[in-house]
C-alpha positions in Angstrom: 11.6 21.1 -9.1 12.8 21.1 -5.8 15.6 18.1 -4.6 13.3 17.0 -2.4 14.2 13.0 -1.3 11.5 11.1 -3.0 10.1 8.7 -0.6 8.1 5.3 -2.3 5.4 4.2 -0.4 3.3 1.3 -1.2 0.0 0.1 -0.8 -0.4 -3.3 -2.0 -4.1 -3.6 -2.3 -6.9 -4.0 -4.9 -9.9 -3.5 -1.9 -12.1 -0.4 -4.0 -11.4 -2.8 -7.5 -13.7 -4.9 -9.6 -11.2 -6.7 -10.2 -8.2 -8.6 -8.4 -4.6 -8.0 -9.3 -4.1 -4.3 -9.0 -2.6 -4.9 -5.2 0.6 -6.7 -7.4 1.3 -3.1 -8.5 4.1 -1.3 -6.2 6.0 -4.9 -6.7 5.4 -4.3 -10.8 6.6 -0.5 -10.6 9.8 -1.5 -8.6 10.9 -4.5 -11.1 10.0 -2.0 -13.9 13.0 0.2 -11.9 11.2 3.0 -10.6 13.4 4.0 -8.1 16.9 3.6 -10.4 15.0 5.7 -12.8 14.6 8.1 -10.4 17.9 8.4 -9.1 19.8 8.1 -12.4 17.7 11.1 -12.9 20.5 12.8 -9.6 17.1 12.7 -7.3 17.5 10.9 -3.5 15.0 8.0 -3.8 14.1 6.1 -0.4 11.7 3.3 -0.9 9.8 3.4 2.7 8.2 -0.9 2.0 4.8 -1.6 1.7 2.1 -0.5 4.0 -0.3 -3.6 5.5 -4.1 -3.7 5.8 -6.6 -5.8 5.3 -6.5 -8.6 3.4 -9.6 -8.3 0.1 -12.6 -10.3 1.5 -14.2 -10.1 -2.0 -17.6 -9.5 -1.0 -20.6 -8.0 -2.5 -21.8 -4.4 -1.7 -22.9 -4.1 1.9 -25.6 -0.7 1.9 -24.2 0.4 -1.5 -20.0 -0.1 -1.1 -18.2 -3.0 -1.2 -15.2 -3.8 1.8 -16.1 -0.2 3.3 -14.1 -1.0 6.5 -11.5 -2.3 4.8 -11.0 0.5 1.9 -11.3 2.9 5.4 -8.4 1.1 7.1 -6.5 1.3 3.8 -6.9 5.0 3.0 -6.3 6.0 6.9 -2.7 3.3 6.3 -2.3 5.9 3.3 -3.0 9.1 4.4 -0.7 8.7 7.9 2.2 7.3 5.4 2.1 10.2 2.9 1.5 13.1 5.4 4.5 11.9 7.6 6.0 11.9 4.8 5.4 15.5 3.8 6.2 16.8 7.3 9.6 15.3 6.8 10.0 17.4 3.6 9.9 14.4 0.9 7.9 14.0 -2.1 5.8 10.8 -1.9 4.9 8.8 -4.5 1.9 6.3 -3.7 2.7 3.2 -5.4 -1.1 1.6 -5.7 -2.8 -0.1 -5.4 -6.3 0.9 -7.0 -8.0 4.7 -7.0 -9.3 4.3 -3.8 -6.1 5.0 -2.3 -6.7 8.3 -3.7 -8.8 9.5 -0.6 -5.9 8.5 1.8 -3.0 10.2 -0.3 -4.9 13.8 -1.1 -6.6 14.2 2.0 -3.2 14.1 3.4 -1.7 16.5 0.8 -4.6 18.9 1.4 -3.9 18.9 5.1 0.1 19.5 4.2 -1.3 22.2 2.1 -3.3 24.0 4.3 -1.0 23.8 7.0 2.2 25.1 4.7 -0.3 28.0 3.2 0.0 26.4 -0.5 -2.6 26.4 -3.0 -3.5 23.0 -4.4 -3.4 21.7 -7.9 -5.0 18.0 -8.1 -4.5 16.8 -11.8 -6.4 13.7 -11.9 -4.9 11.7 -14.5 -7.7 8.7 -15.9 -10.5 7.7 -18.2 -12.9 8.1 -15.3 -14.8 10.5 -13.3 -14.6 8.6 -10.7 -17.8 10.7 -9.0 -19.6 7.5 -8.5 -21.7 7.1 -5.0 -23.1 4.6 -3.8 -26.6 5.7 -5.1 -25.5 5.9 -8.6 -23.3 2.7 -9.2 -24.7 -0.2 -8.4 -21.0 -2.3 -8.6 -20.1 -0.3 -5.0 -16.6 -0.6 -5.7 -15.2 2.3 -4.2 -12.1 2.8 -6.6 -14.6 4.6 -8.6 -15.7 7.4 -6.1 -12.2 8.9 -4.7 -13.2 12.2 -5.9 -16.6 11.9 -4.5 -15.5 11.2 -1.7 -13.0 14.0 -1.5 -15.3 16.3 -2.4 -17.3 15.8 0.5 -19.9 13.1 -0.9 -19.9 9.6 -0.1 -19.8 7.4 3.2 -18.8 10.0 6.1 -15.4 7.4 7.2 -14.3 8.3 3.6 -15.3 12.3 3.5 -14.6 12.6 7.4 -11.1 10.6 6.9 -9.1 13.8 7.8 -11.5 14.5 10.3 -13.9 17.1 8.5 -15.1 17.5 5.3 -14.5 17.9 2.2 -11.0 17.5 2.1 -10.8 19.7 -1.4 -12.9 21.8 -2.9 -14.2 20.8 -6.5 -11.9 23.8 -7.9 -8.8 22.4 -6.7 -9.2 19.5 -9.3 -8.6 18.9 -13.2 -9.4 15.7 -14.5 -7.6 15.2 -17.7 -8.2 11.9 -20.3 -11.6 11.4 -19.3 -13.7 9.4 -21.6 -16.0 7.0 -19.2 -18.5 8.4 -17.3 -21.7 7.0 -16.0 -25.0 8.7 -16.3 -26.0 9.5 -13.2 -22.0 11.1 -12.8 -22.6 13.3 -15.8 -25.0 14.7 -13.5 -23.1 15.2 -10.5 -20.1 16.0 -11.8 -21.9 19.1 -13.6 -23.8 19.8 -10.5 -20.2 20.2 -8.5 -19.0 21.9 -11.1 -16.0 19.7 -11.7 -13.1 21.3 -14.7 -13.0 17.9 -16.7 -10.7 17.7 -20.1 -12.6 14.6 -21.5 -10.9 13.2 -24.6 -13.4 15.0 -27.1 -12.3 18.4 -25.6 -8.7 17.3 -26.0 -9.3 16.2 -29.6 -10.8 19.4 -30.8 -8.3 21.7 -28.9 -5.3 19.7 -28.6 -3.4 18.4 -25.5 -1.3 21.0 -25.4 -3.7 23.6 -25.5 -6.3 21.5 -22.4 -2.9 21.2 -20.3 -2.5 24.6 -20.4 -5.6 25.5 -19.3 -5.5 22.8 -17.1 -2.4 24.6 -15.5 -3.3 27.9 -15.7 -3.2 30.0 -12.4 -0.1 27.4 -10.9 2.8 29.2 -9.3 5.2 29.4 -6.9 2.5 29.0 -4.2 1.0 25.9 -5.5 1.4 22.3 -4.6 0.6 19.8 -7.3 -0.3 16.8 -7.0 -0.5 14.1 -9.9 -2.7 11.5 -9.2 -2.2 9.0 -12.7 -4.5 6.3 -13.2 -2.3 3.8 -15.8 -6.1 3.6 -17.6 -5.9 7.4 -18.7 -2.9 5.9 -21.3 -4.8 4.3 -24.4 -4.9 0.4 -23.6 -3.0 0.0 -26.8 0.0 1.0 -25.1 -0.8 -0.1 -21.6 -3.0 -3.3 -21.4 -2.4 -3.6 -17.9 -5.1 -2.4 -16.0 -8.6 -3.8 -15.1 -10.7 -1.3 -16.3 -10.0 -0.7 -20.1 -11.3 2.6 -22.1 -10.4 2.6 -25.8 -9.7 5.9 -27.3 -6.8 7.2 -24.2 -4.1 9.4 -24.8 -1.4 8.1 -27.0 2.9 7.9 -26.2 3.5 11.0 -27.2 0.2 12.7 -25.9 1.5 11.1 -22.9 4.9 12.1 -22.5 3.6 15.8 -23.4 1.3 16.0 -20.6 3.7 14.6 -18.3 6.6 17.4 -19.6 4.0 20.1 -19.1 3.3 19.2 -16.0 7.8 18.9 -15.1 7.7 22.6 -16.7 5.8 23.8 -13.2 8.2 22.5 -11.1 5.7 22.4 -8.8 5.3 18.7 -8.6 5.1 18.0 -4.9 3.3 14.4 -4.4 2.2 11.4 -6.7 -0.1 8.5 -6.7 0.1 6.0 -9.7 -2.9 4.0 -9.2 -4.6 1.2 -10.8 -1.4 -1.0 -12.8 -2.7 -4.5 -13.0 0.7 -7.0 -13.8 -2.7 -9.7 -13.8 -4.0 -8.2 -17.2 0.2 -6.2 -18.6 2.1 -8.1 -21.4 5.7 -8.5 -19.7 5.3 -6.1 -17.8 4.7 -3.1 -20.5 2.7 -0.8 -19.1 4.8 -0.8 -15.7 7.7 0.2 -17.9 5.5 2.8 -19.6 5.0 3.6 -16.0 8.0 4.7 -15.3 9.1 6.4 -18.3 6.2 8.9 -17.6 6.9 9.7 -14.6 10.7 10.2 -15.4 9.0 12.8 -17.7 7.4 14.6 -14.5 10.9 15.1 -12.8 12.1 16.5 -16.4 13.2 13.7 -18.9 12.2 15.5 -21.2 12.5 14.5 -25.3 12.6 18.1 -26.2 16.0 19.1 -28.4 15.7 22.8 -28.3 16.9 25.0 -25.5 
């Protein structure tokens, strides 16, 4: 790991949600002491405020996607944030926010990326796909079709937000924790032949066996970028979230993908998405939070040398 200044950028919004609350997020992350965290870790931590768009008109689906302008003003707000960000050398972590945001912070790290001749590692930390269009869900909330999107499929403000598509290619992607996926998903996801570690993989191999596969072929080249969804943790340990999937990754499960992942030390931007203070006990799962990430700049639990 690199001492790159970490810069914290929110994005106070729950626009792609089905449900309200997740825009109370970056303020949940911040009281959980985020940034102390981070620099009692001996890491520069600049907290860069809160990016501002569109308040949620919480509408119904307009052709197929609910608030499309809005989730597009958003993501643009995100993308500009975390790629001038990048130019200046920091490491930004997207405090969300819902998934949506995703589009706007890894279209901009897959410009960075191109432009600094890196290879990119997405691990897309959540219960869900998130491969939804508008053709398959009929909810049109948007926080469940980042990938999608990114991918080059979806409403062309959202694929075209860079200014072509797709922003990544399907094999820059591993989605880890998955255990939610809708029907007609299954069968794009298999069509774009997307690397998933669902939790019935990781059950028969073990996490530590999926994350390495998962991180196989990263090096010095690579950029990775973590994009963790709070609903990949089990919602026994981290109620807080709209969108609950029993059967998630447990503490330690957790903290071992997360030291895996520090063990690169090729951690180079973050999103954590999705952390609803409407639905957390106290707070919890914003704590939970912000021990993980600790764990991805190297707090790690392990005694031996």
């Amino acid at each position: 790991m690199s001492a790159a200044t970490i810069a914290l950028i929110g994005a106070p919004t729950d626009i792609g949600a089905g449900h309200r609350g997740a825009s109370m997020g970056p303020e949940a992350l911040r009281v959980a002491g985020l940034a102390e965290a981070l620099r009692e870790r001996g890491l520069q931590v600049i907290d860069a405020g809160n990016l501002v768009g569109p308040v949620n008109p919480w509408q119904p689906p307009t052709e197929g996607y609910r608030h499309l302008a809005e989730v597009v003003a958003w993501n643009r707000a995100v993308m500009d944030a975390v790629y001038g960000q990048l130019r200046q050398g920091r490491l930004p972590i997207l405090l969300g926010g819902d998934h949506c945001l995703g589009v706007g912070s890894i279209t901009a790290v897959a410009r960075h990326c191109r432009e600094a001749g890196k290879k990119l590692r997405i691990l897309w930390l959540d219960a869900h796909a998130d491969f939804n269009t508008s053709d398959v869900t009929p909810s049109g909330n948007v926080h469940g079709m980042p990938v999608a999107c990114l991918c080059g499929l979806g409403p062309q403000p959202l694929t075209h937000l860079g200014g072509s598509a797709p922003a990544i290619q399907p094999a820059d992607i591993r989605q880890i924790g998955i255990r939610s996926v809708d029907q007609g998903e299954k069968r794009l996801v298999k069509e774009y032949g997307l690397d998933i570690y669902d939790m019935r993989y990781i059950d028969e191999i073990g996490m530590k066996r999926a994350m390495e596969e998962a991180l196989e072929g990263v090096d010095a080249d690579t950029h990775v970028h973590v994009s963790f969804d709070v609903d990949f943790l089990d919602p026994a340990i981290a109620p807080g979230v709209g969108t609950t999937v029993p059967g998630g990754p447990n503490y330690r499960e957790a903290q071992l993908v997360m030291e895996m992942i520090a063990d690169t030390g090729r951690v180079g931007s973050i999103d954590i998405v999705e952390l609803n203070p409407a639905f957390d006990e106290h707070n919890r799962t914003g704590q939970l939070a912000v021990d993980l990430v600790e764990s991805l700049f190297g707090k790690s639990t392990l005694m031996r040398d």
